[in-house]
N, CA, C and O of each residue as an XYZ file, in Angstrom:
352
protein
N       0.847     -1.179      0.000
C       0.000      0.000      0.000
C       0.893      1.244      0.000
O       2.094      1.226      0.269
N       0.221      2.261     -0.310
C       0.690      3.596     -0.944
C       0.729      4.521      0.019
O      -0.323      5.159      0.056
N       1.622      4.891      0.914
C       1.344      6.438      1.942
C       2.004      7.274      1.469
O       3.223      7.440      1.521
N       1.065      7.959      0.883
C       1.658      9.434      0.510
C       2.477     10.467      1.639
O       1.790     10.942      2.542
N       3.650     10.737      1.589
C       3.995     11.851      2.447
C       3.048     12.892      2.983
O       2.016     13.138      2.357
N       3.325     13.495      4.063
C       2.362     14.548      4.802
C       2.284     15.873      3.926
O       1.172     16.296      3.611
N       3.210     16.407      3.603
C       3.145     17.445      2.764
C       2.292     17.342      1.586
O       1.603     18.320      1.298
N       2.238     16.209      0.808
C       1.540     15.947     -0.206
C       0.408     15.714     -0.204
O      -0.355     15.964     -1.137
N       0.077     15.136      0.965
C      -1.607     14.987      1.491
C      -2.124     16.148      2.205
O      -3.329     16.250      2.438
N      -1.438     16.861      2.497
C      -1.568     18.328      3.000
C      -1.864     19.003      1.403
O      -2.873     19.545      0.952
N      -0.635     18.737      0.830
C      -1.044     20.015     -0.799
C      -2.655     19.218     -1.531
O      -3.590     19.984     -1.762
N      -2.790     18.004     -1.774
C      -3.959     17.699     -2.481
C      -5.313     17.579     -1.760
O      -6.389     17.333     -2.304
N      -5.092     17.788     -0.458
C      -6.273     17.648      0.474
C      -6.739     19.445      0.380
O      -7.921     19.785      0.444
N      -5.675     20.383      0.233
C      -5.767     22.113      0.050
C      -6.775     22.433     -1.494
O      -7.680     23.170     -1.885
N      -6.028     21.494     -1.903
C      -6.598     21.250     -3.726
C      -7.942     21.026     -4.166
O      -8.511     21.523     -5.138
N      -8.608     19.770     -2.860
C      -9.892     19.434     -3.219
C     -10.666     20.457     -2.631
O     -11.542     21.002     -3.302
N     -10.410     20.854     -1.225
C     -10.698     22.082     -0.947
C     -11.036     22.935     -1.363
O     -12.195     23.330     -1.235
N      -9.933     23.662     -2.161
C     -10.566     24.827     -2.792
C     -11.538     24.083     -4.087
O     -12.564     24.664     -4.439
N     -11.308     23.343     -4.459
C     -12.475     22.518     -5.702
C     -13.660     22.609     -4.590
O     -14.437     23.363     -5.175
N     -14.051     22.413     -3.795
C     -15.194     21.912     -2.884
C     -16.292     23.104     -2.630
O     -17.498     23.084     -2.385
N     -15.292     24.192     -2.805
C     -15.526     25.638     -2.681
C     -16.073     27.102     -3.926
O     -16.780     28.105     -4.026
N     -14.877     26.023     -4.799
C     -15.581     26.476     -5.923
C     -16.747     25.814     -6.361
O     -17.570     26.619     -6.795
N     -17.239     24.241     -6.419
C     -18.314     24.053     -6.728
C     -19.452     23.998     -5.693
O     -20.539     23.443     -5.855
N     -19.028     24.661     -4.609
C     -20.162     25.775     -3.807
C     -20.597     26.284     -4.391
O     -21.763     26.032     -4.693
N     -19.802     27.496     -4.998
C     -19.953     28.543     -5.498
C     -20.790     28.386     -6.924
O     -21.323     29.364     -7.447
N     -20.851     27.047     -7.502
C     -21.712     27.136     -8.937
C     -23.006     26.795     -8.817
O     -23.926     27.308     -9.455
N     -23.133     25.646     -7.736
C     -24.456     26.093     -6.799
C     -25.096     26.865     -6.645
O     -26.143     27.009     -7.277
N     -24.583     27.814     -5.532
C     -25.340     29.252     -5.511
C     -25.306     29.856     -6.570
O     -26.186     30.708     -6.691
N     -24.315     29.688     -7.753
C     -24.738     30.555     -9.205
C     -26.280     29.868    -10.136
O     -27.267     30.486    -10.537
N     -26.028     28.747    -10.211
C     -27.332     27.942    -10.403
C     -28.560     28.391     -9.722
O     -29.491     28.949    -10.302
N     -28.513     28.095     -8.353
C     -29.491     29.079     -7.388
C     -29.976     30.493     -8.042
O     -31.142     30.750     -8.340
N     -28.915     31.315     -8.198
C     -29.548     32.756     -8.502
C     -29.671     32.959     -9.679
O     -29.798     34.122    -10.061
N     -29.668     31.768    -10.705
C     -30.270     31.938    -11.814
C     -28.720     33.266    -13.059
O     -28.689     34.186    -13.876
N     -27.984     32.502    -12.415
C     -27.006     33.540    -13.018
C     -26.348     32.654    -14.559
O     -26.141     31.454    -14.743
N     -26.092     34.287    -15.805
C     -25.504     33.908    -16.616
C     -24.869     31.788    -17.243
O     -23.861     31.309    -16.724
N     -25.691     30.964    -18.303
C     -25.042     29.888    -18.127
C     -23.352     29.976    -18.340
O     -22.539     29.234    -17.789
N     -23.019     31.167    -19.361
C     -21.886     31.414    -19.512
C     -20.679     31.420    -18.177
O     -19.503     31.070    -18.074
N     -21.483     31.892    -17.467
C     -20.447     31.960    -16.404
C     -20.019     30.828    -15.455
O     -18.991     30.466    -14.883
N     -21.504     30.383    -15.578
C     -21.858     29.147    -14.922
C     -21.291     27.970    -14.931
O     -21.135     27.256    -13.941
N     -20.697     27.528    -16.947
C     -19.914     26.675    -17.028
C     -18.178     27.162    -17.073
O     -17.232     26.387    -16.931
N     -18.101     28.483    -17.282
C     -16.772     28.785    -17.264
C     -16.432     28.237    -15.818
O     -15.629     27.306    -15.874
N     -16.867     28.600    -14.436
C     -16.462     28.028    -13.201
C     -16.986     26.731    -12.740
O     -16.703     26.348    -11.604
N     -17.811     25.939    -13.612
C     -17.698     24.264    -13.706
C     -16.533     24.219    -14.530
O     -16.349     23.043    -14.845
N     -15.875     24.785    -14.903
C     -14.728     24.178    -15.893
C     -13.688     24.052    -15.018
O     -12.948     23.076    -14.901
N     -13.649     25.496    -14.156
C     -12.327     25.931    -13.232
C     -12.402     24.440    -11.988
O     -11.439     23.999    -11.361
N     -13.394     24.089    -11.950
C     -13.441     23.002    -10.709
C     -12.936     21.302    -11.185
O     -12.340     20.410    -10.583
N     -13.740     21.468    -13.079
C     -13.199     20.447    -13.147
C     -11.425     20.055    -13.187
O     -10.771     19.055    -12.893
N     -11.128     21.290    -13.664
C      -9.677     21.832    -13.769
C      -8.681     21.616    -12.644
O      -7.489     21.344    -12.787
N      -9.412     21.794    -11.382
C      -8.446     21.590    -10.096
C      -9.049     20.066     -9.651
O      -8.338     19.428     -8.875
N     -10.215     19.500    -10.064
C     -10.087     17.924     -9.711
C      -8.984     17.622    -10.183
O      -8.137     17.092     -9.463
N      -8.773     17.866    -11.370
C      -7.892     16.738    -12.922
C      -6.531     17.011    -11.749
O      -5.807     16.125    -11.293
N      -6.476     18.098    -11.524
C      -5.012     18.976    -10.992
C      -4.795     17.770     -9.443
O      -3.822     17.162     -8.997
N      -5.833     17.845     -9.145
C      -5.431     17.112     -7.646
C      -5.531     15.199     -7.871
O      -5.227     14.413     -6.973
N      -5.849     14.928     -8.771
C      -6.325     13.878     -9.002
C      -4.707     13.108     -9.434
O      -4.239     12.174     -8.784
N      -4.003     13.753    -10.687
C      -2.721     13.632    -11.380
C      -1.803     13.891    -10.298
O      -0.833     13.135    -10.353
N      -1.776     14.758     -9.264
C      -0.865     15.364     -8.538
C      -1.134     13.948     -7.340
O      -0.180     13.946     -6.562
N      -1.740     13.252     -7.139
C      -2.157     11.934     -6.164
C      -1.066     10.940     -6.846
O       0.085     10.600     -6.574
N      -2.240     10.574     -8.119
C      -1.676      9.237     -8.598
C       0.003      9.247     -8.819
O       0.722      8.250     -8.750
N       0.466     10.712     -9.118
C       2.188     11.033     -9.795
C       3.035     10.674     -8.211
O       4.149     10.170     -8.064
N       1.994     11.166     -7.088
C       3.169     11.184     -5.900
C       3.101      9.544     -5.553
O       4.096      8.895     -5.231
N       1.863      9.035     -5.667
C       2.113      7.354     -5.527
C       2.987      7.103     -6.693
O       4.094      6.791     -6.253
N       2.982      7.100     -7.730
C       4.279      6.340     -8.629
C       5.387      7.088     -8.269
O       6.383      6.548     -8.750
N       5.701      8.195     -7.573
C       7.073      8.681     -7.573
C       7.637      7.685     -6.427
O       8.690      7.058     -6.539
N       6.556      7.624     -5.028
C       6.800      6.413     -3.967
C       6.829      5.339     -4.435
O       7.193      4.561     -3.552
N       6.615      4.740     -5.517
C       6.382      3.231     -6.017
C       8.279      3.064     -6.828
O       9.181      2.227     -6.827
N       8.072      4.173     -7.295
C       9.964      4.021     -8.059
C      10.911      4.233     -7.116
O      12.052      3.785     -7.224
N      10.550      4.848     -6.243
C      11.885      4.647     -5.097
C      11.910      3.696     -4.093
O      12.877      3.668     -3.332
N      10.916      2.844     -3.960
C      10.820      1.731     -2.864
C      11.760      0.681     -3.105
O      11.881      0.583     -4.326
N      12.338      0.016     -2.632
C      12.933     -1.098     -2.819
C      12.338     -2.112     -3.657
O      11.246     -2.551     -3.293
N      13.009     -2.693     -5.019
C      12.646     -2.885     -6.033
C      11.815     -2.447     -7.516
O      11.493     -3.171     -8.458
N      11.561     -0.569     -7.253
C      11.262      0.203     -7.953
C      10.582     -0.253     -8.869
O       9.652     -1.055     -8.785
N      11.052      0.278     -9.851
C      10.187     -0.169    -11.406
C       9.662     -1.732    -11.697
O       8.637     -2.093    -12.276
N      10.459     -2.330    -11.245
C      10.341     -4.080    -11.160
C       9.179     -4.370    -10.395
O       8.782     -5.535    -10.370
N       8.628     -3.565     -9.823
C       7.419     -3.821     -9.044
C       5.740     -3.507     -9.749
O       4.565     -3.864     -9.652
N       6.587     -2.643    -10.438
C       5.299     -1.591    -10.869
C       4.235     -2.262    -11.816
O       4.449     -2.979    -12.794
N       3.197     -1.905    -11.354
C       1.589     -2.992    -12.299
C       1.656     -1.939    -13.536
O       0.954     -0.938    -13.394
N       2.441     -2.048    -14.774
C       1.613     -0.748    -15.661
C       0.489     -0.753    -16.081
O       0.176      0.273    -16.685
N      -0.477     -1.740    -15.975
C      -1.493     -1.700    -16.396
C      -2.744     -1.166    -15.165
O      -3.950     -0.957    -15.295
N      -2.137     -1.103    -14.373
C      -3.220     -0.772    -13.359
C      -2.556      0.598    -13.145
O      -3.353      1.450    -12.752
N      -1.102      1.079    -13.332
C      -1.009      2.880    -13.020
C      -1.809      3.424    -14.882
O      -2.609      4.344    -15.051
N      -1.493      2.912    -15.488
C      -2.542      3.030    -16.871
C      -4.420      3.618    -16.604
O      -5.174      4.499    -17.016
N      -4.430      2.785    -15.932
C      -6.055      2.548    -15.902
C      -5.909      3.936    -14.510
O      -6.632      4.874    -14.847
N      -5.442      4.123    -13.628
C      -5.228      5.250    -12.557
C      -5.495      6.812    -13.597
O      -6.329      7.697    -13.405
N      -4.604      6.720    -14.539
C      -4.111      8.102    -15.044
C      -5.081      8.083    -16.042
O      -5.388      9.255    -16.262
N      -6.034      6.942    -17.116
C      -6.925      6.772    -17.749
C      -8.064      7.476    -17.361
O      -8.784      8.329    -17.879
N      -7.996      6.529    -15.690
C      -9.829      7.451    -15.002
C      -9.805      8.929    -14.708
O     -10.794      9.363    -14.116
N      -8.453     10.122    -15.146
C      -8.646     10.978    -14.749
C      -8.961     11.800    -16.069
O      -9.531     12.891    -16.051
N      -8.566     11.216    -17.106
C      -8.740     11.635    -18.580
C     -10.679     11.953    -18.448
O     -11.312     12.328    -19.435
């Protein structure tokens, strides 16, 4: 199993956060009946910082997976494939 360092679960846990916040915020734009233009420009910005926190996860588990004892020789590519696939 995969433990991400503290710092890193600190930066992508900050990440979903502010995602959590922004799609508050399209909520209450939905709510007040505001502009769709705007509406999907900041569904875009949220999907934008999922993709961001999502890649920034799976990259710090393979960066821990290549430095562990037996590195690359370990590694499933077909299952870090299918990881970086579901964020496409």
């Amino acid at each position: 199993m995969v433990q991400l360092p503290a710092d890193q679960v600190r930066s992508a846990a900050n990440r979903l956060k502010r995602a959590q916040g922004q799609l508050a915020g399209v909520v209450r734009m939905l709510e007040e009946g505001r502009d769709c233009e705007d509406v999907v420009t900041q569904l875009a910005a949220v999907n934008r910082a999922l993709d961001r926190a999502g890649f920034a996860i799976v990259a710090s588990g393979l960066k821990q997976c290549l430095t562990q004892e037996g590195g690359a020789d370990n590694l499933d590519t077909q299952k870090i494939e299918k990881l970086f696939l579901s964020l496409s």
